[in-house]
C-alpha positions as CSV (number, residue, x, y, z in Angstrom):
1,X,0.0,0.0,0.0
2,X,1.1,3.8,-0.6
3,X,1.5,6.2,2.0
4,X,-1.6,7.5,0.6
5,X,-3.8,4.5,1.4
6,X,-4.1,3.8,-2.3
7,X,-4.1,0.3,-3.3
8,X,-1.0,-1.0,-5.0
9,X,-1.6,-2.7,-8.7
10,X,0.4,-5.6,-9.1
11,X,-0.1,-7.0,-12.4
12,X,-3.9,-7.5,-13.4
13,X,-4.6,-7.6,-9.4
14,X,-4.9,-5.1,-6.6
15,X,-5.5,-6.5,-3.2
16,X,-8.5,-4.9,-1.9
17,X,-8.6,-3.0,1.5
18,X,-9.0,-4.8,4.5
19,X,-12.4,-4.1,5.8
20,X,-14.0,-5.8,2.3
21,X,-15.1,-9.5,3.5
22,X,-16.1,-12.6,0.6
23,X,-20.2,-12.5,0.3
24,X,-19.6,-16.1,0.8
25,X,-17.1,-17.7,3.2
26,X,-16.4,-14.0,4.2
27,X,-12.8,-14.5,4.2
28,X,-10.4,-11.2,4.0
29,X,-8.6,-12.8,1.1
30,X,-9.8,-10.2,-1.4
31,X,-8.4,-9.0,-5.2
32,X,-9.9,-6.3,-7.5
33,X,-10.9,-8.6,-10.8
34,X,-11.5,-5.9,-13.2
35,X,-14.6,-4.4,-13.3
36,X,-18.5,-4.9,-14.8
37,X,-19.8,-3.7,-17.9
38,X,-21.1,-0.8,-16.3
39,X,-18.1,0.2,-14.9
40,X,-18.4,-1.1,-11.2
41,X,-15.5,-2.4,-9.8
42,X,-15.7,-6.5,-9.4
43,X,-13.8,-8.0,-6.8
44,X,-12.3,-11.8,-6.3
45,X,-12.2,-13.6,-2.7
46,X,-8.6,-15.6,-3.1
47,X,-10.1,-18.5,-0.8
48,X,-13.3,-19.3,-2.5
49,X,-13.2,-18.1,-6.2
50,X,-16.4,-16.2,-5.8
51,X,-16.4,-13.4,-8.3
52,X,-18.9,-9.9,-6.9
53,X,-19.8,-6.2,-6.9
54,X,-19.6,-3.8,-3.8
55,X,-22.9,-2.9,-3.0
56,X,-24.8,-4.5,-6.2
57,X,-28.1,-3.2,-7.2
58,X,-29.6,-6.5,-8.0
59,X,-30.2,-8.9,-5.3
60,X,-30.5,-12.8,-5.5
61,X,-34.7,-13.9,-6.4
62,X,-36.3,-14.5,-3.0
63,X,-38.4,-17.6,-1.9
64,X,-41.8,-16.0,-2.2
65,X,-40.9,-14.8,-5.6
66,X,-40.3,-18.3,-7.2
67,X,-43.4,-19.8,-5.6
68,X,-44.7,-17.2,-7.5
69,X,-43.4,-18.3,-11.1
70,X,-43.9,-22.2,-9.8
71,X,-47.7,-21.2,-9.7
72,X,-48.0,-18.6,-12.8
73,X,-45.8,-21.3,-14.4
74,X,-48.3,-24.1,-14.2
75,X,-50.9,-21.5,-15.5
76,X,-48.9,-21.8,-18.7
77,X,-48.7,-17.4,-19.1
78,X,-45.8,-16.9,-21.6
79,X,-42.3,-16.0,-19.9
80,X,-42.8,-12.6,-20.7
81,X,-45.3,-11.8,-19.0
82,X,-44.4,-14.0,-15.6
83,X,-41.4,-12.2,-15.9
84,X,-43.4,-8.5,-16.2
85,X,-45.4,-10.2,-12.9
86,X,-42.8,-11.4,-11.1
87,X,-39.9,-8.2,-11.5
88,X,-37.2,-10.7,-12.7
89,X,-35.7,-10.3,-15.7
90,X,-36.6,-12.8,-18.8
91,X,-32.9,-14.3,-19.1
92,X,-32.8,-14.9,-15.4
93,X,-36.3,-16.7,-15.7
94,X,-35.3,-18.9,-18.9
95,X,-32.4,-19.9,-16.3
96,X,-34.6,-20.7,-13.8
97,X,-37.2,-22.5,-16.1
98,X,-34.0,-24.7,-17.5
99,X,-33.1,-25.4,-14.1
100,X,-36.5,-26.5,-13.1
101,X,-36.8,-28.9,-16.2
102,X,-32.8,-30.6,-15.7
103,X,-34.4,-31.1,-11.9
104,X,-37.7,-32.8,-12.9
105,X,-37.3,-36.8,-13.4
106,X,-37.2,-37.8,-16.5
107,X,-38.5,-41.7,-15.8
108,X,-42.1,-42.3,-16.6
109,X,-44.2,-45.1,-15.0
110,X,-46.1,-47.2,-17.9
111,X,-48.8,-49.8,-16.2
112,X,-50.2,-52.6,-18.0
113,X,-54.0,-52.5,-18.8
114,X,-56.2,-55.9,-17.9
115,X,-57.2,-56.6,-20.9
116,X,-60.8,-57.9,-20.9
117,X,-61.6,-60.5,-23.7
């Protein structure tokens, strides 16, 4: 660090200050990692791999939410329009719907008929 409190850049990494914590195993282990297509700064925990934004604007999709598209889903409403519903955006839906369908089993029970005659 500079005598400044600036971060130092050391190749295509700057380690981040020290009061930044991982989102996920909250470890202190922290790197700039370039930055977002709008020009936020992204940030890499060293101990996890997991890649985020400082104070991001979008949030994960809550429980109540994706009961929501469970239910307008089996009402068989185009994904436009769950996603208009919902507040989620349609390539985060199509995700979700993908998810849902590689989840469901794929093994379907055939019975044999008596056959009268």
């Amino acid at each position: 660090m500079h005598s400044n409190g600036r971060l130092i850049n050391s190749g295509a990494s700057t380690i981040a200050n020290d009061t930044m914590n991982g989102p996920k195993c909250q470890s202190a282990q922290i790197i700039k990692y370039g930055q977002t297509h709008y020009g936020k700064p992204r940030f890499r925990c060293q101990a996890c791999g997991r890649q985020f934004v400082e104070q991001a604007s979008r949030q994960p999709v809550d429980g109540a939410t994706r009961q929501l598209i469970d239910k307008l889903l089996l009402e068989r409403l185009t994904l436009a329009a769950i996603a208009r519903v919902a507040g989620v955006s349609e390539r985060w839906l199509q995700m979700y719907v993908n998810q849902k369908f590689y989840e469901t089993p794929k093994m379907i029970e055939v019975t044999q008929k008596n056959r009268v005659g």
